[in-house]
N, C-alpha and C positions, 0 to 999 in steps of 0.2 A: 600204798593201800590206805593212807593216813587221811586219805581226801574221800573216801567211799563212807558214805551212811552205814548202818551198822543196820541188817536186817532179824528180825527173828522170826522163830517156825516153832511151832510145836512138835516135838519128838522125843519120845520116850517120857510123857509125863512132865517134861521139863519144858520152859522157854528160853531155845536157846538161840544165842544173839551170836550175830557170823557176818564176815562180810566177805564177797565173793568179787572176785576180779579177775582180766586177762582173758585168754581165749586157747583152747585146747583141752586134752583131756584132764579129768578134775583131779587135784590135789589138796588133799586135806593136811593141815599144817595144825600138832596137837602143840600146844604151850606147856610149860614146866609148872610147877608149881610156884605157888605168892608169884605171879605171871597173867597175863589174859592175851587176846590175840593181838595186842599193839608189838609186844614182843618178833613179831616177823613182818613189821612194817615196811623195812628198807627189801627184806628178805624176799617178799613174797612180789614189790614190786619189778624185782630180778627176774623173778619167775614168770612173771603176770605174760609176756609177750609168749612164753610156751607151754603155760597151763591155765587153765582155770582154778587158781587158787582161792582156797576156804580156809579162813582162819577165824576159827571161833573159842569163844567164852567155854569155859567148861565150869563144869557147877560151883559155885561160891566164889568165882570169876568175874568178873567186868560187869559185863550188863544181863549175863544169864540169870533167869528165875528158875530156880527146882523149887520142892516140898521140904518141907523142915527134916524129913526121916532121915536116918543114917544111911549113906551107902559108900559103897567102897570102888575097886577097881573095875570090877566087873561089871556095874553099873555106868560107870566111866566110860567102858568101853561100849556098853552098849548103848549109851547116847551116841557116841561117834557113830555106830553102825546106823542107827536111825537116823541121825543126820545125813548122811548120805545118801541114803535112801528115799527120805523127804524132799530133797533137792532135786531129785528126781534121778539119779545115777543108781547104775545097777553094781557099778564096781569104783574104785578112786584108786589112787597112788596116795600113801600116808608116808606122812614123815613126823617120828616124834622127838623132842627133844627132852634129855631130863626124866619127871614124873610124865611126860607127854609120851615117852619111849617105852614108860612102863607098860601106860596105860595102851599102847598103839601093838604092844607085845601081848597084851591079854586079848585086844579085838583082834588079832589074829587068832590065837586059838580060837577065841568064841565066833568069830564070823569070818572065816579064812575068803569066804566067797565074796567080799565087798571090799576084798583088795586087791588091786593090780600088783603094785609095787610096794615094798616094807621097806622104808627108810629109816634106821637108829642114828640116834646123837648124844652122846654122853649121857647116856643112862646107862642102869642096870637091871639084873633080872627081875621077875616078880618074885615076891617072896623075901627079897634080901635088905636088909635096913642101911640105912646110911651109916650107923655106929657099926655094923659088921663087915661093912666094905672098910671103912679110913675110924678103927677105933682112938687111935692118940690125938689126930685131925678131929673130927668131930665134936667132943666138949669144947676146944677151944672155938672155934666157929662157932658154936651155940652160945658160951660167954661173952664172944665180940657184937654178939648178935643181940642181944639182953643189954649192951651197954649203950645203943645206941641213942640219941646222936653221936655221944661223945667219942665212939669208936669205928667212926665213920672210915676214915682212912687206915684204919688196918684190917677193916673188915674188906672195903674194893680191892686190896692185895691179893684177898682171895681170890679174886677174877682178872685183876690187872696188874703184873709184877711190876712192884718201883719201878723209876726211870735209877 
């Protein structure tokens, strides 16, 4: 998807920036957080021969523009509903991964009718923190995370076990 221009639309107050590829019925691809939609690059051009894949920017993301206000999950989600919308689809297949899985669990509650299919990825529920799921795990990951550059390589451990 890496070779696709980056389009945007106005929806829900926001400018939100997506890029859309493939052919079939549409599937929204939500990114995790400190993420934008480059994250399902390789992923989404997997996909692309049997969906209409959208992966876009979510607010304080890539090349999306919102309003300075505060908003939370709920807002979150109901960009994704309005992007979908905007695109001109009446329902999509979502798949979230991460803060993407949160946020893809609250547009279900809030707009169960603009989804086909719910795809979870390593997320959790709404409502639960990172320190309440892995309490002894999490300071440490946030000290490795503060030490950076220097902690560069025991921070990817996190995500990639030594050879």
């Amino acid at each position: 998807m890496d070779t696709i221009a980056m389009d945007t639309i106005e929806a829900n107050g926001t400018t939100i920036a997506f890029k859309r590829s493939g052919e079939g019925p549409p599937l929204l691809l939500l990114h995790g957080a400190e993420a934008d939609h480059s994250m399902f690059d390789a992923f989404g051009a997997l996909l692309a021969p049997h969906f209409t894949v959208i992966a876009y920017d979510q607010r304080d993301s890539g090349a999306t523009r919102n309003p300075p206000q505060p908003y939370g999950l709920e807002e979150l989600a109901d960009d994704a509903a309005a992007l979908i919308a905007a695109l001109g689809y009446r329902r999509a297949h979502v798949f979230g991964t991460s803060l993407g899985g949160v946020i893809a669990q609250v547009l279900a509650a809030r707009h169960a009718g603009r989804i086909d299919r719910l795809v979870l990825s390593s997320t959790f529920r709404p409502g639960a923190s990172v320190m309440s799921i892995n309490p002894e795990g999490f300071p440490a990951f946030v000290a490795l995370r503060n030490r950076m550059p220097e902690s560069v390589c025991e921070f990817a451990e996190y995500f990639v076990p030594p050879d």
